[in-house]
Structure formats: C-alpha cells, structure tokens
Steps between C-alpha positions, in 0.01 A plus 500: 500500500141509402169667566167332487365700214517317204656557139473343151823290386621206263585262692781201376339228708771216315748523255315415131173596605344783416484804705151534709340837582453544803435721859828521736545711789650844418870521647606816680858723480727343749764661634719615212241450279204637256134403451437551113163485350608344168410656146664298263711155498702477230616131392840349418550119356638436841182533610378246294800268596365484825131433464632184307702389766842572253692737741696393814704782470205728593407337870148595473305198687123449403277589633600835350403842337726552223630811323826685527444809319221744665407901478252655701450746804616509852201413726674511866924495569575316801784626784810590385404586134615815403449645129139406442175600559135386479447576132812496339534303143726217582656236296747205543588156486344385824485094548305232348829290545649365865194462635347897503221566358486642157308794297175300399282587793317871600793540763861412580716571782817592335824548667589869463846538349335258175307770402546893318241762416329443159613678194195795472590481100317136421172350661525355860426138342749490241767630702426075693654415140861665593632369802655133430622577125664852662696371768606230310619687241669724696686221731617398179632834309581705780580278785708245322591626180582841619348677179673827380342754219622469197544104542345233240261291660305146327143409669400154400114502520444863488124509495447309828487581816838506633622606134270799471594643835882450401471636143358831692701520781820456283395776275439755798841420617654589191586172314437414147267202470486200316170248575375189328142350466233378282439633158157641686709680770723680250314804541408496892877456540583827258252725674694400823770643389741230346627376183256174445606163358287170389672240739353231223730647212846643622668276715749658766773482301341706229399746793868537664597563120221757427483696775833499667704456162603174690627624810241380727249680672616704885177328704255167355201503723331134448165437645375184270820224640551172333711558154428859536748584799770267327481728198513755731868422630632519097326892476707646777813726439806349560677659805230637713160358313226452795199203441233535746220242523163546672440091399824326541344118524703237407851419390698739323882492356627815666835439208388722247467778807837449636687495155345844469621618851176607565260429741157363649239558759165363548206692666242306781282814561298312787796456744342834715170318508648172588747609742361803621869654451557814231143603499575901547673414125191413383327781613784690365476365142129567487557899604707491168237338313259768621744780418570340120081469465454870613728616260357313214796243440357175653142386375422116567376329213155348526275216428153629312330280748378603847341233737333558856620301772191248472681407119834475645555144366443614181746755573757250603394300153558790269842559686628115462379485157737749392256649252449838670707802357607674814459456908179398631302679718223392749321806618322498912202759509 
C-alpha cells in the first residue's frame, strides 16, 4: 500500500542498466508491518548481482528498488505490531529480493518480525552495515555448526563481510579463531580477534598442520566457494569436524568430508525473505547482534567511502570492484 506523497528512490528499471533516481509514492505500515524512514543502506555483492541481471536466486523483478541491508527509524507501525514505536532505531535485512522493495529509497515498509532495535553503541548508519554478514554468520556457527567455547574454528575470508561478522561472533562465544585473507587484511583480521594467515602463502595443509598440530580444525566457515570450500572439507577434524558454507556454488567431492566422518551444511540466508517463513529468526538474530554491539564485541568493518543515495551506482561500482576495504554504506538524509 501506498500514499500519494512522494519519496526519493533508485529505481532498477532492467537488469544491466543502471539504476535511475527517481520520485515513487511513499508506502505505508500494513498490517503487521513498519513504515521506516531509512538512514543508511548498506550494500552486499548480491546487490550488485542483481542490478546485472546475474541472480535468479534472488526473485527481485525490475522494475525494482534494490537493497537488502537498511538502518533507520520507525516512522508509523501498522496493526498488530507490537515492540516498536515511532522513533525507535531499527535495523534489519528487509527485502530488495522476491519482489519487496529494498533499503535505497527515504522509506520502506518492512515486515515487523525482520527488524530489532539498533545497537545505541555505533552510529545509526553503520549499524545498515551488520545485518546480512550477522545473520549469516550466525546461521552458519550457531545454527548449523552448533559452536561450543573452547572449540577451534577456521574462517576463510576473514576480512569480508560474512567473515568479519563470523570471526567476531565466534570469539564472543568462546572459540579460538583461525581466519585467512590478503597480506593487507592481516591486521584487520588480528584486531578482530583471530590468529591471521596470508591465504597466498600457507596452503590448508600447512594451516591444519600449524594450528591444529594436524588434527583438523572443530568448525571451517567458507564464504569465498570454488577451490576454497573443497579445501575446506580436508581442514575438518575427523569424527565430528563441521564445514559450513555461506557460497556453496558448484560441484564439490563431498569424499574427503565423509572419510573424516564429519560433516556439511550450507547457509541461504534469504529463504525468510523469499518465503516469508522463519522471519521471527531473523529478528531474533539481529537482537543478538544488538546485544554483542552494546557490549563492545561486534563492530562492522567499514569502507572509507560514504556515498548519498543520488551516487548509489557508484556505490554499487566500488562494491563489485572488490577494491573497498570493508562494507559499504549509502547514507539517506
């Protein structure tokens, strides 16, 4: 549902073509859910996937207003909403994909049980930098790995955006961690909290020797696919070893899993928006995000860049590039 007063968006108007700024009628809180005046957007290479036409999966038709991750405040809550305000800080991932509309417009209409009150610790806008890497992190760790404290844990990709939120939410729980990157993300992945490695000089084997004296390593999060998640298989501990991918593309020899005895799972955090089923989990997830940010142990890791909606493209180019050091935000005044 929509009103006649208008609002400022990026619209996809065809898959490959750039987005177009433009005025769209500002939607209202239906039943169940809650008008947001969006503060920040913050952008995922999904994102960019889509504009170029490159993800089925994702069910977002053009014309289209992308963006899945979004912070910002609660305008209006429509009937049945209980829990939030006109006001509060909210965050969440909140559509972009199966055909709702996304974060990169003044307003969204967001169903209710996506969303959680803002951490109070971190800026409104950079909180819109959390919500996708989070949950997908923890659907991984804790929802399919089962992660105890004390347990030895491998990140491949530790400075992204998935890899970042899983280096520091396996930390708070307890587990000792283990991350790879670049030579230039050695030190964003120490200050995180984990022992760092140069993915471009030790090879897994070298790792599983190093770090686990050659027993194999309790949990592998892999968030980079290809060759990556079938090195992944040979790093788990035999006899209860866990690999958990967040891009599981392809075709993969599960052999070297199952002559370990251990196990797989693979992570598809947009089945709630898609399906409309498990979104209270979502909302869920993000509570513990806030909790973990208020007490200092979750802090997303940013691009230097900023862009206003109007330089969203660029945005989108900086993001697909791959050149930026951290997630990138696109700020809403």
């Amino acid at each position: 549902m929509t009103t006649s007063h208008p609002m400022s968006a990026l619209r996809l108007d065809a898959p490959g073509s750039p987005l177009v700024l433009t005025q769209l009628p500002r939607p209202v809180a239906g039943p169940g859910d809650v008008l947001v005046r969006v503060r920040a957007a913050g952008l995922n290479p999904l994102d960019t996937k889509i504009r170029a036409g490159q993800a089925a999966h994702a069910r977002q038709p053009a014309p289209a207003v992308l963006g899945i991750d979004m912070s910002g405040t609660v305008e209006a809550v429509g009937d049945g909403v209980e829990g939030f305000a006109p006001g509060d800080a909210v965050y969440g991932m909140i559509g972009g994909v199966g055909g709702v509309q996304g974060s990169l417009a003044e307003f969204a209409s967001v169903d209710a049980r996506l969303l959680a009150r803002a951490p109070s610790r971190i800026p409104l806008a950079d909180a819109a930098a959390i919500p996708l890497g989070f949950i997908t992190a923890w659907e991984g760790l804790v929802d399919r790995a089962k992660l105890q404290a004390g347990q030895l844990v491998l990140v491949h990709g530790g400075a992204g955006g998935v890899g970042s939120m899983a280096i520091q939410l396996a930390v708070a729980l307890g587990a000792r961690v283990v991350a790879t990157g670049s030579a230039a993300q050695l030190a964003t992945i120490t200050a995180m909290g984990a022992t760092a490695v140069d993915r471009h000089v030790d090879d897994i084997e070298a790792i599983v020797r190093k770090y686990t004296n050659g027993e194999g390593f309790d949990v592998v999060y892999d968030t980079l696919g290809g060759a990556t998640l079938d090195a992944s298989f040979i790093a788990a501990r035999p006899y209860g070893g866990h690999v958990v991918s967040s891009l599981g593309w392809g075709t993969h020899s599960l052999a070297p899993l199952s002559f370990r005895s251990a196990t797989y799972s693979g992570v598809f955090t947009l089945t709630p928006l898609l399906t409309g089923n498990g979104r209270e989990q979502h909302g869920r997830i993000m509570a513990e995000a806030t909790r973990l940010a208020d007490a200092g142990k979750l802090v997303p890791v940013l691009s230097s860049q900023r862009f206003r909606l109007a330089d969203g493209n660029a945005a989108l180019d900086l993001v697909e590039s791959g050149r930026s050091a951290g997630k990138v935000i696109v700020t809403l005044p």
